[in-house]
C-alpha positions as YAML, in Angstrom:
chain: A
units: angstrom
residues:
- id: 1
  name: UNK
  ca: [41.20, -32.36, -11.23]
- id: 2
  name: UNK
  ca: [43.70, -29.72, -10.10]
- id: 3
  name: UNK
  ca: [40.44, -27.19, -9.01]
- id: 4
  name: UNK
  ca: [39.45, -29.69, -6.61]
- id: 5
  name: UNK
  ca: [43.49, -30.52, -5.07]
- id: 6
  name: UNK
  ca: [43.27, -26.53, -4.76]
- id: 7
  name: UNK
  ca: [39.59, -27.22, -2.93]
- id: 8
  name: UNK
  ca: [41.18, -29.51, -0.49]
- id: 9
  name: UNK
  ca: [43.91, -27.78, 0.61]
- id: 10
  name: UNK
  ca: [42.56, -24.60, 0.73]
- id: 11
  name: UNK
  ca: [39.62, -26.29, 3.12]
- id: 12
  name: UNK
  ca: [42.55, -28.14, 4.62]
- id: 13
  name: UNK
  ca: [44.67, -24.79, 5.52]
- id: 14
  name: UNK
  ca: [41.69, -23.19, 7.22]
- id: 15
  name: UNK
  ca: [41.23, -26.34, 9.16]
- id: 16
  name: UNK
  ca: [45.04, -25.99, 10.23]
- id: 17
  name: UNK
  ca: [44.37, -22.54, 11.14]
- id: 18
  name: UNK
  ca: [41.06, -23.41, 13.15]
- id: 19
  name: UNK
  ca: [42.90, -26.09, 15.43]
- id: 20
  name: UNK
  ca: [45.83, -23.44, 15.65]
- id: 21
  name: UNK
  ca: [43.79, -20.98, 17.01]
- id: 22
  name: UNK
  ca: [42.09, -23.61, 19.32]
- id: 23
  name: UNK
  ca: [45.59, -24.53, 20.89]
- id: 24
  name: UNK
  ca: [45.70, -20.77, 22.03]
- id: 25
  name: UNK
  ca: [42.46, -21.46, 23.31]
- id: 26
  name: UNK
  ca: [43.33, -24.14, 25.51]
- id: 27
  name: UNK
  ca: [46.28, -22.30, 26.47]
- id: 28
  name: UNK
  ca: [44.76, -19.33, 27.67]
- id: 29
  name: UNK
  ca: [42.14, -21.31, 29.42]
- id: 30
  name: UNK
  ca: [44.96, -23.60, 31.15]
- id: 31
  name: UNK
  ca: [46.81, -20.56, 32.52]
- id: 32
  name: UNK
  ca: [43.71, -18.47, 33.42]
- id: 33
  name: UNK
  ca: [42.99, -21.61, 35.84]
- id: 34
  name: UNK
  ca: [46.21, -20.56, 37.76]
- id: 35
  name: UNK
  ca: [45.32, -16.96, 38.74]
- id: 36
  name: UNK
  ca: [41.51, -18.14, 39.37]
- id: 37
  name: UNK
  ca: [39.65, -15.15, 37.19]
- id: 38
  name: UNK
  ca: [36.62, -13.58, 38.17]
- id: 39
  name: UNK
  ca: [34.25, -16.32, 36.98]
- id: 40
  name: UNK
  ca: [31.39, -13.66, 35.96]
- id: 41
  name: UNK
  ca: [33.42, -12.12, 33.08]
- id: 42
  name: UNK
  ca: [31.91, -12.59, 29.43]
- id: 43
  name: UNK
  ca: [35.55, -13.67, 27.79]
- id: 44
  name: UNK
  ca: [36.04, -15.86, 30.94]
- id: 45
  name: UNK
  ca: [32.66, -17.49, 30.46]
- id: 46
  name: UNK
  ca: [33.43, -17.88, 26.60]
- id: 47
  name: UNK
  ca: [36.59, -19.63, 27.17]
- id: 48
  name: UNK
  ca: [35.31, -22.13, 29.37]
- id: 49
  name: UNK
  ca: [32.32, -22.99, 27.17]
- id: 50
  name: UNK
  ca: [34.36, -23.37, 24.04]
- id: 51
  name: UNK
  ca: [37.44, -25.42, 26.00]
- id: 52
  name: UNK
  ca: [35.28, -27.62, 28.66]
- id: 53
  name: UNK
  ca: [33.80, -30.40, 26.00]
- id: 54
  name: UNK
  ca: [37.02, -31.21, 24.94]
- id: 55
  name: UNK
  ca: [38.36, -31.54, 28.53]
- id: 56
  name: UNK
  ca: [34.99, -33.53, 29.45]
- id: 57
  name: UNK
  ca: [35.89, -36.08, 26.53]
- id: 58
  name: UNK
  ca: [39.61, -36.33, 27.85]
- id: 59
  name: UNK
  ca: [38.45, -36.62, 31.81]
- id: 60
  name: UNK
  ca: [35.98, -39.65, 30.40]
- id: 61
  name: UNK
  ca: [38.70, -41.82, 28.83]
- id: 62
  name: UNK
  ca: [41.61, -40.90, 30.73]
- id: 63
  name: UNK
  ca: [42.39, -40.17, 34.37]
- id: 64
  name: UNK
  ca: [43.78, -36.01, 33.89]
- id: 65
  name: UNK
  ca: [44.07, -35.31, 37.84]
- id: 66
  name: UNK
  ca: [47.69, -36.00, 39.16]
- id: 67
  name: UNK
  ca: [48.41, -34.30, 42.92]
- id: 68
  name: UNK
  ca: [45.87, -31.56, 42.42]
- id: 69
  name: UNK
  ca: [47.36, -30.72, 38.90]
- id: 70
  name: UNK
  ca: [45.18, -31.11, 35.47]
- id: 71
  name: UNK
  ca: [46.97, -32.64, 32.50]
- id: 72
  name: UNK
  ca: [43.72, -32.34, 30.23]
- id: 73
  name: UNK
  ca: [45.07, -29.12, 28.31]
- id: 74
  name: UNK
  ca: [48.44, -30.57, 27.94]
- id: 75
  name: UNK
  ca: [46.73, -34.04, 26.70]
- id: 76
  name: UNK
  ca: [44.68, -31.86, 24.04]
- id: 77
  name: UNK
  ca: [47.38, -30.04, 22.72]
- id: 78
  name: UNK
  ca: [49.37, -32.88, 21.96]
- id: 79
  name: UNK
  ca: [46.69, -34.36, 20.21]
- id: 80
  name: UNK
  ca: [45.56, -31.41, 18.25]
- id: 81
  name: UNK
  ca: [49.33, -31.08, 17.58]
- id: 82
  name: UNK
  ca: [49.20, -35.06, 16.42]
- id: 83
  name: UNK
  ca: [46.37, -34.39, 14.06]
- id: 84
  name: UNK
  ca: [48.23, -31.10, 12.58]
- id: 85
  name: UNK
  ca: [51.12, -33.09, 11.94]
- id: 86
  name: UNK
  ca: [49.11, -35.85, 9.85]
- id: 87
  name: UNK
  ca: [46.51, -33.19, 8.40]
- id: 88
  name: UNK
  ca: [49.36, -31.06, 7.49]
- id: 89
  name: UNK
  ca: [51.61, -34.49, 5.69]
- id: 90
  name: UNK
  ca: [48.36, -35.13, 4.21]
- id: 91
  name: UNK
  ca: [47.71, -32.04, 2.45]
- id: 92
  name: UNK
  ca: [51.31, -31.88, 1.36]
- id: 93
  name: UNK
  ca: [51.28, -35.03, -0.04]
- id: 94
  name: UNK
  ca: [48.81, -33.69, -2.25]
- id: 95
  name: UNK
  ca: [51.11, -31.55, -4.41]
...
């Protein structure tokens, strides 16, 4: 039974890492918005595409645009940083 505790939270820590390295994402993406990037540029392009579903989801259920400024990023952070709470809780319980 311990093998498969050992399965979970190994499977568990690389999910932790994945929506880790997803905040950056959305970080990047929110302050590349500011200084307007050259919209042609492969990493550019790459950031949007991985970062604009999650900010379509957020725009359906909840109104993002207040005075010209989008709180979709800060929306998704705090709720990948909900889920890495519980995730991470979850997996410690499991000791």
């Amino acid at each position: 039974m311990s093998i498969i505790i050992e399965i979970v939270q190994g499977v568990g820590s690389i999910v932790l890492g994945l929506i880790n390295i997803y905040i950056w994402v959305v970080i990047i993406t929110a302050l590349l918005s500011f200084v307007n990037p050259d919209p042609y540029n492969p990493i550019v392009q790459f950031l949007y595409r991985i970062t604009n579903p999650a900010y379509v989801l957020v725009r359906k259920f909840i109104k993002t645009n207040f005075n010209g400024l989008d709180l979709a990023p800060l929306i998704i952070i705090i709720g990948l940083q909900i889920i890495t709470v519980l995730l991470g809780s979850i997996l410690h319980a499991l000791y």
